[in-house]
C-alpha positions in Angstrom: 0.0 0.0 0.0 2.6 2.4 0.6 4.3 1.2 -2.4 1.3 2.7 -4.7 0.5 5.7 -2.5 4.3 6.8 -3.6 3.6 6.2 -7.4 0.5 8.1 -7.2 1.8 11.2 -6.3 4.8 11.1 -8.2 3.2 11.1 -11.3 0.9 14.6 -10.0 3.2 17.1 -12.0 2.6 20.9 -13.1 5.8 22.5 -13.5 5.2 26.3 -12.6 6.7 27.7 -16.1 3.6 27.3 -17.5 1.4 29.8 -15.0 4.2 32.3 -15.6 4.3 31.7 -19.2 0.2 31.7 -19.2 0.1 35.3 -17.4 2.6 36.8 -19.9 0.3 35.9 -22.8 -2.6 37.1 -20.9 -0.8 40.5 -20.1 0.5 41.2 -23.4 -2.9 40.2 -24.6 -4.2 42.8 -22.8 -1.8 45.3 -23.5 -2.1 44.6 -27.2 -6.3 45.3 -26.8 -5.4 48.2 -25.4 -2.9 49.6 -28.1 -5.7 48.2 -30.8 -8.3 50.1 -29.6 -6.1 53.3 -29.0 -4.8 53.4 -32.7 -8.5 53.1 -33.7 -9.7 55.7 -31.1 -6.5 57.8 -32.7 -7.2 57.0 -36.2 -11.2 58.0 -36.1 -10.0 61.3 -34.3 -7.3 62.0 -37.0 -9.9 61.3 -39.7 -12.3 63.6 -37.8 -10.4 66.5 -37.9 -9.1 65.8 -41.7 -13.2 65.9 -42.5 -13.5 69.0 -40.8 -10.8 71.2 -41.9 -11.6 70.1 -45.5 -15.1 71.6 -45.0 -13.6 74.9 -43.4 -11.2 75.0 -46.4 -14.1 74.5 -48.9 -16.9 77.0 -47.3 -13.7 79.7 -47.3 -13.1 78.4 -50.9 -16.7 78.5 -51.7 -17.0 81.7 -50.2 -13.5 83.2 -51.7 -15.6 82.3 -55.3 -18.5 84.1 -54.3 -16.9 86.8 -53.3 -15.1 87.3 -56.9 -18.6 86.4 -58.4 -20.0 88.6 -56.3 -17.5 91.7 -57.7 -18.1 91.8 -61.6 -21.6 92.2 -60.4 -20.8 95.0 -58.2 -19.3 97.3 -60.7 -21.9 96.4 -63.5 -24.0 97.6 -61.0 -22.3 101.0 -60.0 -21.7 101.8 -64.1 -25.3 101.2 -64.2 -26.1 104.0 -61.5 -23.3 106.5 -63.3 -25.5 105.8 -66.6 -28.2 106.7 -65.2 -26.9 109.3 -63.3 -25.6 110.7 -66.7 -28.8 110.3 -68.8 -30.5 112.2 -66.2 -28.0 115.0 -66.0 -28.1 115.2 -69.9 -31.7 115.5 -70.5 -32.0 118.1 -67.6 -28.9 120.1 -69.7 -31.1 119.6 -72.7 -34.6 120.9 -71.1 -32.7 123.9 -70.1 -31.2 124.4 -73.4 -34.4 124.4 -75.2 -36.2 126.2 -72.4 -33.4 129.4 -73.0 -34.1 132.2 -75.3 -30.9 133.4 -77.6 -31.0 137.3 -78.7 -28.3 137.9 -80.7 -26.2 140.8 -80.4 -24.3 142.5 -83.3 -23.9 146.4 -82.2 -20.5 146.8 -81.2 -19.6 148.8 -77.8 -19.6 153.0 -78.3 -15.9 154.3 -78.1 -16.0 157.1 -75.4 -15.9 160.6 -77.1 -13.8 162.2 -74.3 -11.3 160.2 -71.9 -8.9 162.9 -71.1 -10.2 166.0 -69.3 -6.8 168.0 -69.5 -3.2 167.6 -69.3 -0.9 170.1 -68.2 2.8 170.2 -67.6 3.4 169.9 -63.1 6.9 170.4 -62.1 8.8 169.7 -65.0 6.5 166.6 -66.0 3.5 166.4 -66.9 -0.5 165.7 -64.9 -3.2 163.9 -66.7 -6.3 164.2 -66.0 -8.8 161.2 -66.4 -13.2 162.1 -66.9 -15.3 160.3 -64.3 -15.4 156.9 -65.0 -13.1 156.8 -67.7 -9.7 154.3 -67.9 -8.3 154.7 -71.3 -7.1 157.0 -73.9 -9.0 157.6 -77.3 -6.9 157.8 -80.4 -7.3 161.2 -80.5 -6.0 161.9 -76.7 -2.9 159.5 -77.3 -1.8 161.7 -80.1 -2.2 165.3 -78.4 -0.3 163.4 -75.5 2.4 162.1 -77.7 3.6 166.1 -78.2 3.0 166.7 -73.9 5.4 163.1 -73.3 8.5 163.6 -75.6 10.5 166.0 -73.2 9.6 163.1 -70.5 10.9 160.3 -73.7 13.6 162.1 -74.0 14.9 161.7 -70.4 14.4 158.0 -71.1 12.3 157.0 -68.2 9.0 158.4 -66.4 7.6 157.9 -62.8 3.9 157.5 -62.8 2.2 158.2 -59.3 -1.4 158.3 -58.6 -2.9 159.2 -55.3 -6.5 157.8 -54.1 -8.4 158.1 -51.1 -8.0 155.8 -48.5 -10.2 152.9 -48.0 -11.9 152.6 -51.4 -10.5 149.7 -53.3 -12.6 150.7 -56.6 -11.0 153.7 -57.0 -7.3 151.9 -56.3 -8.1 149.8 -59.3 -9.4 152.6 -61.8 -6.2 154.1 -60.9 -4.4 151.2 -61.7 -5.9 151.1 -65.2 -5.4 154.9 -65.9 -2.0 154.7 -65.0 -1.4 151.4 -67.3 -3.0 153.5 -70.3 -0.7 156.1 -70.2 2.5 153.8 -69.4 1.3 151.9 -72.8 1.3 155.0 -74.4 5.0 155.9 -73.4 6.2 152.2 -74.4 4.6 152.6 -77.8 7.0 156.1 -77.6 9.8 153.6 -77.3 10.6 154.2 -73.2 11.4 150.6 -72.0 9.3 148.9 -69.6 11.7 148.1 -67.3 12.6 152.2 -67.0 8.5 153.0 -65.8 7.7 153.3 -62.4 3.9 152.6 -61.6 2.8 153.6 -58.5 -0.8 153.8 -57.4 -1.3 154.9 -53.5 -3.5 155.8 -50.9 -3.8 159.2 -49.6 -6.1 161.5 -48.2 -9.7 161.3 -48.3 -10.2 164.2 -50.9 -7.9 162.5 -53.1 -8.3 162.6 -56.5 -8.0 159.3 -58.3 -8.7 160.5 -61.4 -5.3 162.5 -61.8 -1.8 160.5 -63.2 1.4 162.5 -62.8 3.7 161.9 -65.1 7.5 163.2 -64.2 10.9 162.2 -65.8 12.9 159.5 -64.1 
């Protein structure tokens, strides 16, 4: 009996390699589940946001094309207004154009009889005296002042000085003018431009405006 109790347990054998063995398997198993269903988890999150950037690339693509559709019809759209905006303006020229009333006008302008009241020598030169309202020199007055000018020619210069009131700018600028008639005059008498001295300025309140002296320089 002993004898067979011994062989009986002898032959009871499970080396422990194989529990060892059996719980690497099982852990690497597990870890390869894991790594499975993270490069799926990975790959469904990659392909997620792929998707959605395409769409954001094609709503700004679409909207990029829109936008340049959008321009040609823009301008066609402002020319249209500035057509419309011209048509109008033209028909209201033309309405106004038929609606005026042309008079022609062929008399020509009256020459003044008289510009010149008197000139008479001053000093050695000479003081000319304009009519109210009056600015230049009739043909007639330029040749009786052509005899009164020569001595002042001769000197090869002339000083023109007129005096207005103060404070009244029309009668600065008829002085002006009167002065510019008779400085004319002397340059068509051959006295360089550059050797006449304009000067037109205010004075007293009786000034006369209407007087040009005239003196050798």
């Amino acid at each position: 009996m002993s004898l067979d109790n011994h062989n009986d347990s002898s032959n009871i054998f499970w080396p422990g390699y194989v529990d060892a063995v059996t719980n690497l398997v099982l852990n690497l198993l597990f870890l390869l589940t894991i790594m499975t269903v993270a490069v799926f988890m990975f790959a469904m999150e990659l392909g997620r946001q792929q998707q959605s950037t395409g769409d954001a690339r094609h709503e700004a693509t679409t909207s990029a094309e829109q936008a340049k559709a959008a321009e040609p019809e823009a301008e066609v759209e402002t020319l249209r207004k500035q057509v419309t905006e011209l048509k109008r303006e033209a028909r209201i020229a033309n309405e106004l154009l038929s609606a005026q009333k042309i008079v022609p006008a062929s008399s020509a302008v009256a020459a003044p009889k008289k510009s010149v009241d008197q000139a008479t020598p001053n000093g050695g030169g000479l003081l000319v005296r304009y009519t109210d309202d009056a600015v230049t020199l009739t043909a007639a007055e330029a040749d009786k002042l052509r005899a009164s000018l020569a001595p002042i020619v001769a000197s090869g210069g002339a000083r023109l000085d007129v005096v207005v009131p103060t404070g009244f700018s029309e009668a600065k600028r008829m002085g002006f003018y009167r002065a510019m008639a008779v400085r004319n005059l002397l340059i068509e008498m051959k006295v360089p431009p550059g050797r006449i001295e304009v000067s037109v300025r205010e004075g007293k309140a009786a000034a006369d405006a209407s007087q040009v002296r005239v003196m050798p320089r």
